[in-house]
KEFI-434684 format. One record per residue (C-alpha): residue number from 0; residue in three letters; x, y, z. Coordinates in Angstrom, 2 decimals, decimal comma, always signed. Layout:
# residues N
atom resi NUM&resn ala&x X&y Y&z Z .
...
# end
This chain:
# residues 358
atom resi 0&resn unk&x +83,63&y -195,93&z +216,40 .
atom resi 1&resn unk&x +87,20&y -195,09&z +215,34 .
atom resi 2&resn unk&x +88,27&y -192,36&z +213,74 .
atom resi 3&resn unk&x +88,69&y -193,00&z +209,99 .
atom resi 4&resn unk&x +92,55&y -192,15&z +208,59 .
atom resi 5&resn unk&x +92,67&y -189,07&z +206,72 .
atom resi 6&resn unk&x +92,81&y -189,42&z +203,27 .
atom resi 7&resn unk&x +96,64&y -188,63&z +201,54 .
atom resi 8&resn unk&x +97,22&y -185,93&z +199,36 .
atom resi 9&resn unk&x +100,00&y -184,73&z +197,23 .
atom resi 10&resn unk&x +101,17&y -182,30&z +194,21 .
atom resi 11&resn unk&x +101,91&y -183,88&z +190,94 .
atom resi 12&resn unk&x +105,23&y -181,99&z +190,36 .
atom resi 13&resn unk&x +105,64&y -177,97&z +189,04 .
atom resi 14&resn unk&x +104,49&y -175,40&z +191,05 .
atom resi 15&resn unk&x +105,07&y -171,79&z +189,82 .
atom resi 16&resn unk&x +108,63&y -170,76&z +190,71 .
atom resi 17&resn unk&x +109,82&y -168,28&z +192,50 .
atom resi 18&resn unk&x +110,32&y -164,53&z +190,62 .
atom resi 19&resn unk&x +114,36&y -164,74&z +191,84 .
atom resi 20&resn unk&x +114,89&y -168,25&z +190,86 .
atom resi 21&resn unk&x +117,23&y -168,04&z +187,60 .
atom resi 22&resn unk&x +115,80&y -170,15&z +185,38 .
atom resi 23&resn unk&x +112,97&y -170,14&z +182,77 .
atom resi 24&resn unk&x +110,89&y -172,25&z +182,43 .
atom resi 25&resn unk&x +107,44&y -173,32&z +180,03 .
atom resi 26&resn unk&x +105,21&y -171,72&z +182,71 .
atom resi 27&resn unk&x +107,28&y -168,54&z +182,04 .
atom resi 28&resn unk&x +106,48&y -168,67&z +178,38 .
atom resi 29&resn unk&x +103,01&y -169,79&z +178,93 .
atom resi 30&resn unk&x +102,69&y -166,34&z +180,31 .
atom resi 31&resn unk&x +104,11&y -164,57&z +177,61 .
atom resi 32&resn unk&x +102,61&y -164,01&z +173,99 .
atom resi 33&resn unk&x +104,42&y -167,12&z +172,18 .
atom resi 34&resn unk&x +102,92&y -168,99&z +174,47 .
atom resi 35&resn unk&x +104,02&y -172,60&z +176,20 .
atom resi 36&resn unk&x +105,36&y -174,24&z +173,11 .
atom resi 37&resn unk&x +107,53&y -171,54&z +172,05 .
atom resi 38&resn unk&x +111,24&y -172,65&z +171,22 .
atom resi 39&resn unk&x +112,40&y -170,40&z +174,05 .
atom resi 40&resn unk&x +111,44&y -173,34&z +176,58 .
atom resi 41&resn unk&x +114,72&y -175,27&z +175,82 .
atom resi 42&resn unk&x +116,83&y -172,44&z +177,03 .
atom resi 43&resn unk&x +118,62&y -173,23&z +180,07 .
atom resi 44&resn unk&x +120,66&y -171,10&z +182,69 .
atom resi 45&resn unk&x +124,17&y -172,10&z +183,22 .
atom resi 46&resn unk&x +126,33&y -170,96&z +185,60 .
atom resi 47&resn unk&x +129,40&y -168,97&z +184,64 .
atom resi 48&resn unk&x +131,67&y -170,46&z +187,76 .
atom resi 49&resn unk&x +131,63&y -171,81&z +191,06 .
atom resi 50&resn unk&x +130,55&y -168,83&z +192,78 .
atom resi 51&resn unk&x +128,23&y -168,09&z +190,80 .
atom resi 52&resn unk&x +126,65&y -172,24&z +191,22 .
atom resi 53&resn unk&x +126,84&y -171,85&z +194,83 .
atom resi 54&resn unk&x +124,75&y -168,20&z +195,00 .
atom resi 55&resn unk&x +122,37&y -170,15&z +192,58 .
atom resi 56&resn unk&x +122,06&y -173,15&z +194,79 .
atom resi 57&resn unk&x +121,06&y -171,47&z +197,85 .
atom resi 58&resn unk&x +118,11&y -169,99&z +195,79 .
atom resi 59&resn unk&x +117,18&y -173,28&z +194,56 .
atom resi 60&resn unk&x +117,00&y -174,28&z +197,91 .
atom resi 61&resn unk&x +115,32&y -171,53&z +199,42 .
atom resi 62&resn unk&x +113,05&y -171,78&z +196,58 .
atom resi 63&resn unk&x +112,04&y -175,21&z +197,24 .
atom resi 64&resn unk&x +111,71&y -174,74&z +200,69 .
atom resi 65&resn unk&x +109,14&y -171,80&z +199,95 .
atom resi 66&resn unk&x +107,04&y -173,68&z +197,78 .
atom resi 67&resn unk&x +106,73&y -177,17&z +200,10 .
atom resi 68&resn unk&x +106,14&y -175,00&z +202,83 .
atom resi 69&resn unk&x +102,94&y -173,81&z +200,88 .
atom resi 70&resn unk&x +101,51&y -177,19&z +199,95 .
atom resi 71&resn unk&x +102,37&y -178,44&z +203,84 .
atom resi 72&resn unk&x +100,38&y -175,61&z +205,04 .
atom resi 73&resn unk&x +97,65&y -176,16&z +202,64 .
atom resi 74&resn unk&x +97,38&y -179,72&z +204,03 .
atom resi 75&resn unk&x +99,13&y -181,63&z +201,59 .
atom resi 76&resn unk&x +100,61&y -184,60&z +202,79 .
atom resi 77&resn unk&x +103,07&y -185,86&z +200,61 .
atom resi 78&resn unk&x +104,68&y -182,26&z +198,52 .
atom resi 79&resn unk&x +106,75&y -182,17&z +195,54 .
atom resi 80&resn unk&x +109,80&y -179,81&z +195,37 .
atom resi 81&resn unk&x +107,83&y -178,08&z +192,53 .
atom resi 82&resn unk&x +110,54&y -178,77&z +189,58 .
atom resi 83&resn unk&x +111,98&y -175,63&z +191,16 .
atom resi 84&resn unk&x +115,50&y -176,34&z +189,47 .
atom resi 85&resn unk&x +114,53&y -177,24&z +186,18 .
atom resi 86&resn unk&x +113,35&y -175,40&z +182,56 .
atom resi 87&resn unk&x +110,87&y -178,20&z +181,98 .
atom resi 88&resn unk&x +111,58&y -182,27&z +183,71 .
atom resi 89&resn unk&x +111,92&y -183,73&z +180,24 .
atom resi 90&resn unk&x +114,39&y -181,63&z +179,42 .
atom resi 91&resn unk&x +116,16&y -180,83&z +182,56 .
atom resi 92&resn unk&x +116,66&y -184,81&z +182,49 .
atom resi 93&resn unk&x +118,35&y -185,07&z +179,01 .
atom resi 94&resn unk&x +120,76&y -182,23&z +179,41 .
atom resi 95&resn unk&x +122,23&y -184,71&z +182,00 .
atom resi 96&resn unk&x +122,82&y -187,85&z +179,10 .
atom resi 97&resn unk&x +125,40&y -187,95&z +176,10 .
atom resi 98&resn unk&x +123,73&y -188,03&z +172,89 .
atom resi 99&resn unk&x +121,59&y -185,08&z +173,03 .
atom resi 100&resn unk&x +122,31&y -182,04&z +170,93 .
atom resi 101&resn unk&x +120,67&y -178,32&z +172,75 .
atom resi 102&resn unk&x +122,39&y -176,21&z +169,94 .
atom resi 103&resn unk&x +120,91&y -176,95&z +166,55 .
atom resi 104&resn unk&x +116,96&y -177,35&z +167,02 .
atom resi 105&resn unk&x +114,73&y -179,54&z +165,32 .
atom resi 106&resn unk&x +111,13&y -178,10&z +164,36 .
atom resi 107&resn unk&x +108,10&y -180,41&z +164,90 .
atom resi 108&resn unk&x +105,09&y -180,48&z +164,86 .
atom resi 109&resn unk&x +103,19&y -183,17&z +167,59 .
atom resi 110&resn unk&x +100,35&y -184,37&z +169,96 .
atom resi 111&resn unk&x +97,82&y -184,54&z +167,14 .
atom resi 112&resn unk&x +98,90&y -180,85&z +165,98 .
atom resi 113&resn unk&x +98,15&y -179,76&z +169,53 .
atom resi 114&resn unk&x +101,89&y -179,35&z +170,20 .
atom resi 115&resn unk&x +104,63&y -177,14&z +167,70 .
atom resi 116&resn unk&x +107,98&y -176,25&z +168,60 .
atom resi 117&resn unk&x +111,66&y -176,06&z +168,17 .
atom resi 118&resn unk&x +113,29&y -179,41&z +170,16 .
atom resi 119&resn unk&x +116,39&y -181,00&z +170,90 .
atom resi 120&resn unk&x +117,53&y -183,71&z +168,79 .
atom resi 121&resn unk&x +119,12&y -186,98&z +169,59 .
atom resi 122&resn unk&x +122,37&y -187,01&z +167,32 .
atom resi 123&resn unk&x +124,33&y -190,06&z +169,18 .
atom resi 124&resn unk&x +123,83&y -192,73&z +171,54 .
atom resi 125&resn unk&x +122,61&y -191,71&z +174,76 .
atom resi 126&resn unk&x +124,83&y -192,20&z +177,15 .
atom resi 127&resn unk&x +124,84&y -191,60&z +181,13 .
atom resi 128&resn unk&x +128,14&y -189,50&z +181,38 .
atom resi 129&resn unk&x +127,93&y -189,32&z +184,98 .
atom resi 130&resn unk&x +126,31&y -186,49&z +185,54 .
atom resi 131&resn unk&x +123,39&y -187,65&z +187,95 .
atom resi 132&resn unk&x +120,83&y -184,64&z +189,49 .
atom resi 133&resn unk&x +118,00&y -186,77&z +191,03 .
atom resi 134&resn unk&x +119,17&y -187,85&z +194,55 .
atom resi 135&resn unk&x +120,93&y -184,22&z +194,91 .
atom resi 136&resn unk&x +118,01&y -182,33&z +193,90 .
atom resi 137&resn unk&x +116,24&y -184,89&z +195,90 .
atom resi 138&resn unk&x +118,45&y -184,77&z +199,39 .
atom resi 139&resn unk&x +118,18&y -180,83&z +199,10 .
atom resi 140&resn unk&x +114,18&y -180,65&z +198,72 .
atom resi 141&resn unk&x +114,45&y -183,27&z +201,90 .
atom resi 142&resn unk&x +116,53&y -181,17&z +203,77 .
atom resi 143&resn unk&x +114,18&y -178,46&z +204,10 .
atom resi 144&resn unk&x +111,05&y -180,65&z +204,74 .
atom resi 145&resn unk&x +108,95&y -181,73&z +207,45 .
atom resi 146&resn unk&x +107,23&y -184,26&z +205,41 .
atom resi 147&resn unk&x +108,53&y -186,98&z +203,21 .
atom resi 148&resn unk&x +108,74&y -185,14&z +199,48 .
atom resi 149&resn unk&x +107,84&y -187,16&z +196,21 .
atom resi 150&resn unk&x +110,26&y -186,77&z +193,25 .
atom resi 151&resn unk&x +109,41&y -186,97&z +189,60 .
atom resi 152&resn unk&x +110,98&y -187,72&z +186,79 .
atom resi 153&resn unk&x +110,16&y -188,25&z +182,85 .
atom resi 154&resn unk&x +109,09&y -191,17&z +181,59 .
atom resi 155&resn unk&x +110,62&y -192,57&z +178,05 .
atom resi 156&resn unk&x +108,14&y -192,49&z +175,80 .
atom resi 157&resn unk&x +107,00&y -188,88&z +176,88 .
atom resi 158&resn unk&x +110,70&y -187,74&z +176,80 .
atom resi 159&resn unk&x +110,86&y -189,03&z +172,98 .
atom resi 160&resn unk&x +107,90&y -187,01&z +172,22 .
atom resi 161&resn unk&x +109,32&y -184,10&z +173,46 .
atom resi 162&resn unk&x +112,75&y -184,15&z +171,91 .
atom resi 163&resn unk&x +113,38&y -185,01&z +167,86 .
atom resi 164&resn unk&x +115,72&y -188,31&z +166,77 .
atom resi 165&resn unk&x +117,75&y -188,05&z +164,42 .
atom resi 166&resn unk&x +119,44&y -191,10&z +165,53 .
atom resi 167&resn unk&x +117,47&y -194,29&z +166,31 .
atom resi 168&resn unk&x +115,52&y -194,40&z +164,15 .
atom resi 169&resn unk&x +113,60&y -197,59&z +166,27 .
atom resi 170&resn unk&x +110,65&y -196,79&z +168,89 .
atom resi 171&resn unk&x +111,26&y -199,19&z +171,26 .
atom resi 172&resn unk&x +115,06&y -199,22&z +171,43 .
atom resi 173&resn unk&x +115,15&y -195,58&z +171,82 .
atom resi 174&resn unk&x +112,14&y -196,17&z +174,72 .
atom resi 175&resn unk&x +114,48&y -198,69&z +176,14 .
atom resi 176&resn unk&x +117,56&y -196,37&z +175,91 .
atom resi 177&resn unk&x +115,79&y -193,51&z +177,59 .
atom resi 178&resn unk&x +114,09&y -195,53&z +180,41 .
atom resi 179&resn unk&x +117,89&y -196,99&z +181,38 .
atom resi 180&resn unk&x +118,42&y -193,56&z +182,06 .
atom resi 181&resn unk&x +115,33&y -193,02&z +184,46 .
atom resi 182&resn unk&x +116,40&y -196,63&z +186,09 .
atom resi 183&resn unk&x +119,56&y -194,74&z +186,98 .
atom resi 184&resn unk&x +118,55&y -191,96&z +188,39 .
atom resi 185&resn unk&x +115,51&y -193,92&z +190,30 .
atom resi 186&resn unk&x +118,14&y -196,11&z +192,00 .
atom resi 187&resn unk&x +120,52&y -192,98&z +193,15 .
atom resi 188&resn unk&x +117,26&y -191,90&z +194,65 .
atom resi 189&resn unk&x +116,02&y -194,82&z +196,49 .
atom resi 190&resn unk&x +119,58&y -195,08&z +197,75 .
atom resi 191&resn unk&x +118,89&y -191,58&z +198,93 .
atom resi 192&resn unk&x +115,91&y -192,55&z +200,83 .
atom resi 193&resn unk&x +113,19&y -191,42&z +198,90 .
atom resi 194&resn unk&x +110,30&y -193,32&z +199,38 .
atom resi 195&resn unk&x +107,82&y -191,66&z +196,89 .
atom resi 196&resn unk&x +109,14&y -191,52&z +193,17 .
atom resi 197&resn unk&x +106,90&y -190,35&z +190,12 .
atom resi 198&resn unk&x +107,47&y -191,25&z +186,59 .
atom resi 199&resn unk&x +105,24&y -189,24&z +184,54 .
atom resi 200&resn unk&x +103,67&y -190,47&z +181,21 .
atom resi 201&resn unk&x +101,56&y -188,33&z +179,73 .
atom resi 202&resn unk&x +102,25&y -189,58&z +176,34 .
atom resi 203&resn unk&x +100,38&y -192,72&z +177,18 .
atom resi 204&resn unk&x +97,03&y -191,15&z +177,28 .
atom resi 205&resn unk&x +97,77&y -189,40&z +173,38 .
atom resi 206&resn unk&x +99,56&y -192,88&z +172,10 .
atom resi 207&resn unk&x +97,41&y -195,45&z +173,57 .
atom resi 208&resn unk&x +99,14&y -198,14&z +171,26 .
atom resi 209&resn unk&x +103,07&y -197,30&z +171,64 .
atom resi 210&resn unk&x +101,83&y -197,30&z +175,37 .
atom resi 211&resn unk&x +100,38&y -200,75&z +175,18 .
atom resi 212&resn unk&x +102,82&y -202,18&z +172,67 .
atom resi 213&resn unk&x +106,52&y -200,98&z +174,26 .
atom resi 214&resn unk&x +105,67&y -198,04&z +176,47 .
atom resi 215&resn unk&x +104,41&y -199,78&z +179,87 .
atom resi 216&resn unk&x +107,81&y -202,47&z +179,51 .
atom resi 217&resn unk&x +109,19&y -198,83&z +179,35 .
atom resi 218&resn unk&x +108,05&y -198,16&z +182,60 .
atom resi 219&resn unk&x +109,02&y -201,39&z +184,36 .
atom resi 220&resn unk&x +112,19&y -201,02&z +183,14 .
atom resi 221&resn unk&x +112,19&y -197,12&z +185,00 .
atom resi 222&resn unk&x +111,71&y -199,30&z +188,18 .
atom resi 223&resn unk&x +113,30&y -202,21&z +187,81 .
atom resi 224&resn unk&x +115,29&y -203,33&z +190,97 .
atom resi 225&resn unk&x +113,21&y -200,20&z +192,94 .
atom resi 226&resn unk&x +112,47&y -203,00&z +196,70 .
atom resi 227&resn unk&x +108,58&y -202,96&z +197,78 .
atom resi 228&resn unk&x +109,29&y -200,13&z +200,54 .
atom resi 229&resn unk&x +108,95&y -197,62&z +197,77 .
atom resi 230&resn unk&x +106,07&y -196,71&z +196,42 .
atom resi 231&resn unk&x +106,18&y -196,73&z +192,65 .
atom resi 232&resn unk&x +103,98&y -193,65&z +190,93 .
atom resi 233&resn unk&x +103,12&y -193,13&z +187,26 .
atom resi 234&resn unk&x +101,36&y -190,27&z +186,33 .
atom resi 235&resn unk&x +99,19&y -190,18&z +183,16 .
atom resi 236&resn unk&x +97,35&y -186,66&z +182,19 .
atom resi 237&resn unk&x +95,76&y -185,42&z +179,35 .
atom resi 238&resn unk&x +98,44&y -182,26&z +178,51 .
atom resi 239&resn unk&x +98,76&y -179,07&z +179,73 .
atom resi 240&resn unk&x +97,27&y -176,11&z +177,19 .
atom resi 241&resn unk&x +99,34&y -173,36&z +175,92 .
atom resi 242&resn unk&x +98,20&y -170,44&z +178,36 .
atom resi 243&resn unk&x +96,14&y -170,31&z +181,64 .
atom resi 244&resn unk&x +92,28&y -170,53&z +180,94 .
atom resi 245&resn unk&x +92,62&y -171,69&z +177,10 .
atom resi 246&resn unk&x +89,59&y -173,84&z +176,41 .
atom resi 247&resn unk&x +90,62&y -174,51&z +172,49 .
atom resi 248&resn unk&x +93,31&y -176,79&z +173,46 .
atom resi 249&resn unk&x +93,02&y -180,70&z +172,15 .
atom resi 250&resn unk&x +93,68&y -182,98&z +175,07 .
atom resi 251&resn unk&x +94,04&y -186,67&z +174,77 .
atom resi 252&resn unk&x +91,23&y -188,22&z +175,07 .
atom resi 253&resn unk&x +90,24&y -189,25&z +178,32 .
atom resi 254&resn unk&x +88,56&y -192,77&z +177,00 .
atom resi 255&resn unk&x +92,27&y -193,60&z +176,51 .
atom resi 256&resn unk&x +92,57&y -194,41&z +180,62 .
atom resi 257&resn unk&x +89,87&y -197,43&z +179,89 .
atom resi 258&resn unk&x +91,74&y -198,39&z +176,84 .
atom resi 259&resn unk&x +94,96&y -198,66&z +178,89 .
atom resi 260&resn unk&x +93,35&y -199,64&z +182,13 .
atom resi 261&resn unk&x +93,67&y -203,63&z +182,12 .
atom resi 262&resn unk&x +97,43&y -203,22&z +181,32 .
atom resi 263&resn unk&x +98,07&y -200,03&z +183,81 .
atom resi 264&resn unk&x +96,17&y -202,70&z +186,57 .
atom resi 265&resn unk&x +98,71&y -205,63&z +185,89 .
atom resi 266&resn unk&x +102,16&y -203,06&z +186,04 .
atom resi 267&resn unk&x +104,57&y -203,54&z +188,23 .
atom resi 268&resn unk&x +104,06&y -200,35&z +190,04 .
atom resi 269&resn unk&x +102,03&y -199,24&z +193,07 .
atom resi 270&resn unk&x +99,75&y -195,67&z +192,02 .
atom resi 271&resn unk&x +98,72&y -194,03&z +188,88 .
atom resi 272&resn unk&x +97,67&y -190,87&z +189,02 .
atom resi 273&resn unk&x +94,88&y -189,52&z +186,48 .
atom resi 274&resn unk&x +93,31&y -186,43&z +185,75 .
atom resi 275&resn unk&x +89,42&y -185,97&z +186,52 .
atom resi 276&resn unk&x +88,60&y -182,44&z +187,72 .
atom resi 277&resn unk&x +88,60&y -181,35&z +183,49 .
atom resi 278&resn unk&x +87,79&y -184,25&z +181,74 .
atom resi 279&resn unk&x +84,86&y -185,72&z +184,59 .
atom resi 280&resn unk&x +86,11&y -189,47&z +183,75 .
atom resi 281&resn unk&x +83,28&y -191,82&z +183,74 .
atom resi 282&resn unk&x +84,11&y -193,77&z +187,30 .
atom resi 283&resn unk&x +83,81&y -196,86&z +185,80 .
atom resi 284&resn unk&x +87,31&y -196,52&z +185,20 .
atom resi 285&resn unk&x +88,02&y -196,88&z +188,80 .
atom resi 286&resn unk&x +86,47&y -200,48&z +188,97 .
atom resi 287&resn unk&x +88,97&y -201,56&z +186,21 .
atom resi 288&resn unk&x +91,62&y -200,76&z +188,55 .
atom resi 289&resn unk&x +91,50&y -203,35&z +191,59 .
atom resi 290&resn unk&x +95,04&y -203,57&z +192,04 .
atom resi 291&resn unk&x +96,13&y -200,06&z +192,02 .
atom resi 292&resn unk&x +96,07&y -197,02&z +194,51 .
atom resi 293&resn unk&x +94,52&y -193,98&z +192,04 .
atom resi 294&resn unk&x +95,87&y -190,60&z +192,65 .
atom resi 295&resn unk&x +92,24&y -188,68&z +191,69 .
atom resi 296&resn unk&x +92,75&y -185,41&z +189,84 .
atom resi 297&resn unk&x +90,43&y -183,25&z +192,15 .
atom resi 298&resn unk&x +91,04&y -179,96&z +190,92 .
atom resi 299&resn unk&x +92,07&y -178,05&z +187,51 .
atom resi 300&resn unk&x +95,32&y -177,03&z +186,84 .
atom resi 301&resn unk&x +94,44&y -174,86&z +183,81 .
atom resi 302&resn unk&x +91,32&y -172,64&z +185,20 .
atom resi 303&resn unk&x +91,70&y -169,57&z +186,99 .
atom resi 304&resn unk&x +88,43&y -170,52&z +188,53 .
atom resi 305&resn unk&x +88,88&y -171,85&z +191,84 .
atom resi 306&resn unk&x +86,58&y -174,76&z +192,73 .
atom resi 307&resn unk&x +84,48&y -175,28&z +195,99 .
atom resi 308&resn unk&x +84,75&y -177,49&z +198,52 .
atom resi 309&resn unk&x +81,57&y -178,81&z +198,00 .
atom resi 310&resn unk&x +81,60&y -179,80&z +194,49 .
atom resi 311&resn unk&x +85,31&y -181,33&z +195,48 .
atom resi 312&resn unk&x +83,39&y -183,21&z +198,31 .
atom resi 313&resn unk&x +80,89&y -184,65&z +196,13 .
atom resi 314&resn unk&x +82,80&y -185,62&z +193,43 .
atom resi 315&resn unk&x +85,17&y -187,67&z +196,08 .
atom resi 316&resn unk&x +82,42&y -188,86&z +197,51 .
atom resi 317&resn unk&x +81,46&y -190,89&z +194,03 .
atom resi 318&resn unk&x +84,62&y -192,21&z +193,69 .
atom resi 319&resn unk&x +84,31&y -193,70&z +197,20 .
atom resi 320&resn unk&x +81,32&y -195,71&z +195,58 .
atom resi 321&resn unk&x +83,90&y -197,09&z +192,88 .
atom resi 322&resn unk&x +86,71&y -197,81&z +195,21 .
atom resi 323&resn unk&x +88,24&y -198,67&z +198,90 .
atom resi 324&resn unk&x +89,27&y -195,66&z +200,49 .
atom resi 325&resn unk&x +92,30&y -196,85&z +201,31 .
atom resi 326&resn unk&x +93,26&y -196,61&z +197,76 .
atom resi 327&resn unk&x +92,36&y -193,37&z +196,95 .
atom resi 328&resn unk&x +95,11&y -189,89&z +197,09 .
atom resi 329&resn unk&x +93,72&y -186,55&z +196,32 .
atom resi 330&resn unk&x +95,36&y -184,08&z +193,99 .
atom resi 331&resn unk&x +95,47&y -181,79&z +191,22 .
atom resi 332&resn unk&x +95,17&y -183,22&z +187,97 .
atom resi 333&resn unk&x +98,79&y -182,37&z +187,19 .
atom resi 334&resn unk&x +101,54&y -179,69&z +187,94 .
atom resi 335&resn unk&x +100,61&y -176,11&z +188,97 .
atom resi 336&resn unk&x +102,83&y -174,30&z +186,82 .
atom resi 337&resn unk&x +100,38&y -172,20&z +184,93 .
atom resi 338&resn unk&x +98,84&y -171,07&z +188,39 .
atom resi 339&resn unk&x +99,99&y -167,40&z +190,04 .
atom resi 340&resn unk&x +101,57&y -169,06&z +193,25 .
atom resi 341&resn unk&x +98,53&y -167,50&z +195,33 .
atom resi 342&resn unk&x +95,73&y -169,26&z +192,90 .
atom resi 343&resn unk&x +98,03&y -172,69&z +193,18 .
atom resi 344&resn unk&x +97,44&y -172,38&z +197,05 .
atom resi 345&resn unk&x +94,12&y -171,33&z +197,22 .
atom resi 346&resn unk&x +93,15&y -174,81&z +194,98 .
atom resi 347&resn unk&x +95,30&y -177,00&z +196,94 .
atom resi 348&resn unk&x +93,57&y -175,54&z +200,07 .
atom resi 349&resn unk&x +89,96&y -176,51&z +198,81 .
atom resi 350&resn unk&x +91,43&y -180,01&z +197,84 .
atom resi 351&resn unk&x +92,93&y -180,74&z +201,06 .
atom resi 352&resn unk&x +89,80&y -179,23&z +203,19 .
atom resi 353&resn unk&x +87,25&y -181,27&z +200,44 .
atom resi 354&resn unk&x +90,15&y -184,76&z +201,33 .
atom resi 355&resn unk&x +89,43&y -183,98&z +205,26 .
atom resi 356&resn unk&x +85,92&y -184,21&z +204,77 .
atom resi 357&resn unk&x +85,06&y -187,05&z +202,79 .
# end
């Protein structure tokens, strides 16, 4: 009989940078006693001048080429670049539009009171001024990899819960503003040649109806004019916590996957990626997803405890009763920011072994 084809696995997108790469970012604070939402995690470095850019781009670089060399040599198939360049990808992604204000702060409070901080506000029309990042940051991450790399980006309904408007006023114009903006950045990157790109959603799973009602036209608006060669991601978790191992945190509630499933199935995009390894879905879900590859949250991203290959292995082995194994990915349920870079390896190395196995 013929050897079966491995099964893929990739990173969801931040991996915990670097200690010379000069930026914070909310992993830094989540480390710290404020805590992830403090209102330090909208403070951005900027360069002082051209020298000083090009000393900071070769760490950026060597940066990302330090943490896809971990996830290759863990086994992972398709890496991220880790976010290595940016504060936090919402933000990071609206310092590069008009119509954004970093300087006077907006307090709110969000995510079902899960979620209070200071934010950026949206005092104008957003505007593309020109100032593109994605098929740079993308084309450097590349550059240093032996494997193809994914890049995310922020989808619009997440990005408007994680900023304040003080200028819309209107939902789903301001959703449709924002994803023009992704659209943008999505084409510069398939012109690039990236063939994996990741718009993540998290939102969806806490807002079930702005999801259903303008958020997924959101989303095929993000990939509008993207050709069939490249494979379209969403990613929908269930939120990161404030601090490594904090159990109190309110997550979205994982019944909002089935409540979003039938319209996530008929998108216009290829994979959706979904946590599992902390909520323990009910694999139903899977069956209401016939048309759609499922990137399977395999192990936790907030737990210090690292998981075994055997309970990885027989939790992949019930999806494979729910669907074709050609459809399946293996990953962590979302970024690895919170993780010590060793802990973020040794995970990724039980996922990958567990993926080989099955």
């Amino acid at each position: 009989m013929p050897s079966r084809k491995p099964i893929e696995t990739t990173t969801i997108g931040a991996f915990p940078k670097p200690s010379y790469v000069p930026v914070r970012d909310w992993f830094d604070a989540a480390r710290e006693t404020g805590g992830m939402n403090s209102s330090q995690t909208t403070l951005d470095f900027t360069a002082d001048s051209q020298k000083d850019k090009d000393a900071h781009e070769a760490l950026f670089i060597r940066a990302a080429r330090e943490v896809i060399d971990i996830q290759i040599r863990s086994g992972i198939t398709i890496p991220t670049d880790g976010e290595v360049r940016r504060e936090n990808y919402i933000h990071y992604h609206c310092r590069h539009l008009g119509g954004f204000d970093f300087d006077r702060l907006e307090h709110r409070v969000l995510r079902d009171g899960a979620y209070e901080t200071d934010l950026p506000a949206i005092r104008s029309e957003i505007v593309q001024n020109g100032r593109f990042y994605a098929a740079h940051d993308y084309k450097t991450a590349q550059s240093v990899s032996s494997r193809p790399v994914k890049f995310t980006l922020p989808g619009p309904l997440t990005i408007m819960d994680t900023t304040a408007d003080c200028f819309y006023n209107d939902r789903p114009r301001l959703n449709a503003a924002l994803a023009d903006t992704v659209n943008k950045e999505i084409l510069a990157l398939v012109e690039a040649g990236c063939q994996y790109i990741q718009v993540d959603e998290p939102l969806f799973a806490r807002q079930v109806e702005d999801a259903l009602s303008f958020g997924m036209e959101g989303l095929e608006r993000c990939f509008h004019g993207v050709p069939k060669s490249v494979t379209r991601v969403v990613h929908m978790c269930c939120g990161y916590p404030d601090h490594l191992d904090d159990t109190d945190y309110k997550k979205a509630d994982p019944d909002s996957y089935h409540r979003l499933s039938a319209a996530v199935d008929g998108a216009a995009f290829d994979q959706v990626s979904i946590e599992d390894a902390h909520c323990c879905n009910n694999l139903d879900l899977l069956d209401k997803l016939p048309n759609k590859t499922v990137i399977f949250g395999a192990v936790a991203i907030a737990s210090s405890r690292v998981e075994s290959v055997d309970e990885v292995v027989e939790r992949l082995q019930a999806t494979l009763t729910h669907i074709d194994r050609d459809r399946l990915v293996v990953a962590p349920d979302c970024g690895l920011g919170l993780l010590p870079a060793d802990l973020a390896e040794a995970k990724l190395r039980v996922m990958c072994e567990a993926a080989r196995l099955v």
